[in-house]
C-alpha positions as CSV (number, residue, x, y, z in Angstrom):
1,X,27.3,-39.6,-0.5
2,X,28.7,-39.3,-3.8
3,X,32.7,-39.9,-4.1
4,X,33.4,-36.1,-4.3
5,X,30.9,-35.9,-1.2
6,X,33.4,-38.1,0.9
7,X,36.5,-37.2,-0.1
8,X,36.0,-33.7,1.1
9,X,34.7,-34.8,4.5
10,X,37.5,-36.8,4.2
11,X,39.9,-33.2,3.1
12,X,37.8,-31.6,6.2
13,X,38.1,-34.2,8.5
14,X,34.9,-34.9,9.1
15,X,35.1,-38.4,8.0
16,X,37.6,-40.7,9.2
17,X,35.9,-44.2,9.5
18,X,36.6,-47.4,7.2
19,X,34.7,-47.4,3.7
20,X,33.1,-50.8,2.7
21,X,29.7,-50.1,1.6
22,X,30.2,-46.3,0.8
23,X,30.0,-44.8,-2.5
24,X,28.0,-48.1,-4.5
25,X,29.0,-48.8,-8.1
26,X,32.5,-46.7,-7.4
27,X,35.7,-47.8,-7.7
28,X,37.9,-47.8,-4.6
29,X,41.9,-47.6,-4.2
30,X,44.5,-48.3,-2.0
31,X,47.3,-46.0,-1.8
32,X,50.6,-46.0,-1.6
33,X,53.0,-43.2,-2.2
34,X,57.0,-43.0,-2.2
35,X,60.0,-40.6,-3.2
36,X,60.6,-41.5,-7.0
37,X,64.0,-42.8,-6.9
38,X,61.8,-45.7,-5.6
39,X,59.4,-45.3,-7.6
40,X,60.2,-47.9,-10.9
41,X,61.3,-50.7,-8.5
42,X,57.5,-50.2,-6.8
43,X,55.8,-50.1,-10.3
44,X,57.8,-53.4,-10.9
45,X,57.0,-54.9,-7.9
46,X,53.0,-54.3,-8.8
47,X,53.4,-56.0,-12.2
48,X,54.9,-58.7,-11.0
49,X,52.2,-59.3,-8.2
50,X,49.0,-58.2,-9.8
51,X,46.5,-60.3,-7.6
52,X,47.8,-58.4,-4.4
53,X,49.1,-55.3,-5.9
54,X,46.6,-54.5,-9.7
55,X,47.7,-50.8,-10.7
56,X,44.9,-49.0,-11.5
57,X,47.3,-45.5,-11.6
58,X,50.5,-44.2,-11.3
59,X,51.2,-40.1,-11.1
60,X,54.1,-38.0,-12.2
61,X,56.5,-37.1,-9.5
62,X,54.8,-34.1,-7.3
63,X,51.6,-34.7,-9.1
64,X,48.6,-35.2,-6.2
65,X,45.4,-35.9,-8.4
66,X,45.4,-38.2,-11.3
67,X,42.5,-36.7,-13.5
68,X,40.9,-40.1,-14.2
69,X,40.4,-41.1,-10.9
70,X,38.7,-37.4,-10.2
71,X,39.4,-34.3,-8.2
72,X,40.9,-35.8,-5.2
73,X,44.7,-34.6,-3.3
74,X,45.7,-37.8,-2.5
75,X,47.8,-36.1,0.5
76,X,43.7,-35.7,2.7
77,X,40.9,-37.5,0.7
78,X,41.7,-41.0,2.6
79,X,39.9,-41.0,6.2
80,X,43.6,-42.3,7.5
81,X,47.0,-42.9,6.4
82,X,50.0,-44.6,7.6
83,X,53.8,-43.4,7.4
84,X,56.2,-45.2,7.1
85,X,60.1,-44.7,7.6
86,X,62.9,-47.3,7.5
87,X,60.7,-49.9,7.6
88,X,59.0,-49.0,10.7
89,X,55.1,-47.1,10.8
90,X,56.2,-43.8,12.5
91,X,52.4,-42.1,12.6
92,X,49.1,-42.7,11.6
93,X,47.6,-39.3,10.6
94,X,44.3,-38.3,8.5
95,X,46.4,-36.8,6.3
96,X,50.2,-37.0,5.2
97,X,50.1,-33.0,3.6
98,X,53.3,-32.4,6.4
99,X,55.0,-35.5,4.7
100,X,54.1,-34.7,1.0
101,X,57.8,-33.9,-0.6
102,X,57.6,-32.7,-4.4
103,X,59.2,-35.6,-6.0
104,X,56.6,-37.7,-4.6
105,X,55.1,-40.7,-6.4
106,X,51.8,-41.9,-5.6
107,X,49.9,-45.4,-6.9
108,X,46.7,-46.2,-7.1
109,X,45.6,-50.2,-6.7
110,X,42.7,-51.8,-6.7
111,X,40.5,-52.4,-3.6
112,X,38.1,-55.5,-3.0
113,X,35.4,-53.1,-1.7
114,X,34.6,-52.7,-5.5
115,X,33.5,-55.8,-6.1
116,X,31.3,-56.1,-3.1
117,X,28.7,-54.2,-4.7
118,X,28.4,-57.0,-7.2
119,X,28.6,-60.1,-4.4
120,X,25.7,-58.3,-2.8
121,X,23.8,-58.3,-6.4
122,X,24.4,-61.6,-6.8
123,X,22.6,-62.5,-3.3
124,X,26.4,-63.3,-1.7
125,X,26.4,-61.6,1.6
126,X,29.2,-59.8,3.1
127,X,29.9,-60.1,6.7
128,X,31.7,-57.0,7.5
129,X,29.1,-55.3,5.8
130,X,26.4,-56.6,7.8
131,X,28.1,-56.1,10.9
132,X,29.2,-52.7,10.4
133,X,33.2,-53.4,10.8
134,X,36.3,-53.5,8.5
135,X,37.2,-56.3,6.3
136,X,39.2,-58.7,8.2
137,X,42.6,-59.1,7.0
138,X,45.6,-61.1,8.0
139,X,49.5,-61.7,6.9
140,X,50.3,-64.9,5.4
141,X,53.4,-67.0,4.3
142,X,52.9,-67.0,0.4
143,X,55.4,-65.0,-0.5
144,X,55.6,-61.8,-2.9
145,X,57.8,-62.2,-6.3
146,X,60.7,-59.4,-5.2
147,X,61.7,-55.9,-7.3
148,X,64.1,-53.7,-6.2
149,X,64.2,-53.1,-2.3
150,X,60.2,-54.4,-2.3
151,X,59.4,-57.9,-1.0
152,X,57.3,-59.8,1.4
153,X,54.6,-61.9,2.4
154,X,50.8,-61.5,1.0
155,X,48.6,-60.0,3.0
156,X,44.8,-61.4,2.4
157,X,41.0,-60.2,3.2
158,X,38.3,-62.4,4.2
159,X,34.9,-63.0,3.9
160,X,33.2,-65.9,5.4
161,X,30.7,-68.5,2.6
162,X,28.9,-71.1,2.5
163,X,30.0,-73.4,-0.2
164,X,28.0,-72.4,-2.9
165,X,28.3,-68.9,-1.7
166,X,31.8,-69.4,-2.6
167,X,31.5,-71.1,-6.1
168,X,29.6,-67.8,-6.9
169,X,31.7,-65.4,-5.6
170,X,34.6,-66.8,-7.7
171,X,32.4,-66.5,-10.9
172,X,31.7,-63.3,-9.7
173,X,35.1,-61.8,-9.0
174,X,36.9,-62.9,-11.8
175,X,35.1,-60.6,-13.8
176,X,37.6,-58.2,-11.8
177,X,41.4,-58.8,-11.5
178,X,41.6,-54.9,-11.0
179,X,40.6,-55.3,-8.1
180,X,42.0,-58.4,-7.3
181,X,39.8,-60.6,-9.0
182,X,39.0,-64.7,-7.7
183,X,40.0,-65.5,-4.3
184,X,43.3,-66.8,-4.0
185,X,42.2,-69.7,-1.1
186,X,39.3,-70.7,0.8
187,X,38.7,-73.4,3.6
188,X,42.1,-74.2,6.0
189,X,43.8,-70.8,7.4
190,X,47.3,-72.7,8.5
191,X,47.5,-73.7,4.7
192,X,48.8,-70.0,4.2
193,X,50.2,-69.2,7.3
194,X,47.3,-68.0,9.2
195,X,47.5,-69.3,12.5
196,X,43.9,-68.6,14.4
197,X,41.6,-66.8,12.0
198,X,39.4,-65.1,15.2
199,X,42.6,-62.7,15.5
200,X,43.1,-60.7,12.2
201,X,46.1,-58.6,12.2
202,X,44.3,-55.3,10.4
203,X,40.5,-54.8,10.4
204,X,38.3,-56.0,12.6
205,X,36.6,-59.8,13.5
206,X,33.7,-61.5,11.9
207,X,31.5,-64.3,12.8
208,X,32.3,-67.2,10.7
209,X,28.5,-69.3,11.5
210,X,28.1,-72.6,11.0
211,X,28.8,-74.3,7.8
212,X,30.8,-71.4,6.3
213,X,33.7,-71.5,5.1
214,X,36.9,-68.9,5.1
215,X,37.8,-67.3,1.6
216,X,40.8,-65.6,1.4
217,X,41.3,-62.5,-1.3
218,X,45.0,-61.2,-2.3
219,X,44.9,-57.8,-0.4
220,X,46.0,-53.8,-1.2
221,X,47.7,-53.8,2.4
222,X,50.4,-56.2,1.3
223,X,52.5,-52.6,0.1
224,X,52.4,-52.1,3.3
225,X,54.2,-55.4,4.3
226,X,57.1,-54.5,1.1
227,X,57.6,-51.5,2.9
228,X,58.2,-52.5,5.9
229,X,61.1,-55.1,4.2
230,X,62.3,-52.3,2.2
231,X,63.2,-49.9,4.7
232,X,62.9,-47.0,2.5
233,X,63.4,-43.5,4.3
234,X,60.0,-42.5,3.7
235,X,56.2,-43.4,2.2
236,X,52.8,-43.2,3.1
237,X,49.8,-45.3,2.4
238,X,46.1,-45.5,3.0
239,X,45.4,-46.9,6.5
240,X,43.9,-50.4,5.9
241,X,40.1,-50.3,5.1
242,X,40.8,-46.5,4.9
243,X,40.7,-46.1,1.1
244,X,40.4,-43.4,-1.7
245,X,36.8,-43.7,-3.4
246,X,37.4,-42.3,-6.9
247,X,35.5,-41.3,-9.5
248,X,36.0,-44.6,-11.4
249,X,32.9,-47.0,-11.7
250,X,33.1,-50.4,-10.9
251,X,31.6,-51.3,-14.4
252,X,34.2,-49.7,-16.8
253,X,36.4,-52.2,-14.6
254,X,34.8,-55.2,-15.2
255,X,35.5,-57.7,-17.8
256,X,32.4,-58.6,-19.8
């Protein structure tokens, strides 16, 4: 499929699954969008956490397609979404067009999908990939520099290596901090707070064989965590694994 191809099975509902591997050599987001009166403490919030949060796009209040990223209505073209209100997740729809208001601020951040494409090139396999499931993706304690109402712990993906797997995928991701670049850790899960890496708390489980090790990537669903924190009246994001596959390649993102 080509992104337009999935974002109106997405618009028609005829896709609602996860979307690593979909779309190859196209940039992926995660979503979040917001009234605007919160809007500048959120934008802050991404700046000053760019390895969780890298803003790829920000739209004008109301606005529900940012050209650049391609003809999509951010309210349907995501297989799921999550709303949120007063810091509590009040539905999980496959599309938030009931919720849309017209002061509505929408932000587009980079996704970790995007660089699989280049792990797999570089003969660095992806396990979630292989087995058909979401990332797996987990809260930890490093905590998020605050803006406004919007703080929190880090949430992190992650994909199991071998070592030299792992020297590889750094060299490989840094060529992409916009969509969240190196890994962050790799090796002991309680050294960030993860306390028993066979239970992710989104996604699904991988098998972590013999010899690998676990490498940690900041993650797009730690929004989700600020929201919770800031208790807003109301926001929506992209359910996690769930995200908008835009029009965007992967190479204009990369830094050469």
């Amino acid at each position: 499929m080509t992104p337009k191809d999935l974002r109106q099975q997405c618009r028609n509902g005829l896709w609602t699954a996860p979307t690593a591997g979909l779309c190859d050599g196209f940039v992926q987001c995660n979503i979040v969008a917001m009234p605007a009166a919160y809007a500048a403490d959120f934008a802050r919030f991404c700046q000053q956490n760019p390895k969780p949060c890298p803003l790829i796009a920000q739209s004008n209040p109301g606005q529900v397609a940012i050209p650049k990223l391609g003809n999509e209505d951010i309210r349907s073209d995501c297989p799921q979404y999550k709303v949120f209100s007063y810091g509590k997740i009040t539905a999980e729809p496959h599309n938030i067009i009931d919720y849309w208001q017209d002061d509505w601020v929408f932000f587009a951040l980079g996704c970790s999908f995007s660089f699989e494409e280049s792990l797999l090139a570089a003969g660095v396999p992806v396990r979630h990939i292989e087995e058909g499931a979401n990332v797996p993706m987990y809260n930890t304690t490093i905590r998020c520099e605050p803006a406004g109402p919007f703080q929190g712990d880090m949430v992190v993906s992650m994909r199991p290596m071998t070592p030299s797997q792992t020297i590889r995928a750094i060299q490989v991701c840094s060529r992409f901090p916009s969509v969240h670049g190196a890994p962050i850790h790799f090796g002991e899960p309680s050294a960030i707070g993860i306390r028993d890496i066979t239970r992710p708390d989104y996604g699904d489980a991988v098998e972590i064989r013999p010899g690998e090790l676990p490498v940690f990537w900041a993650c797009g669903v730690t929004p989700q965590r600020a929201l919770i924190e800031a208790q807003i009246p109301i926001a929506a994001t992209h359910a996690p694994g769930h995200m908008l596959v835009t029009d965007l390649l992967n190479a204009e993102l990369a830094i050469l």
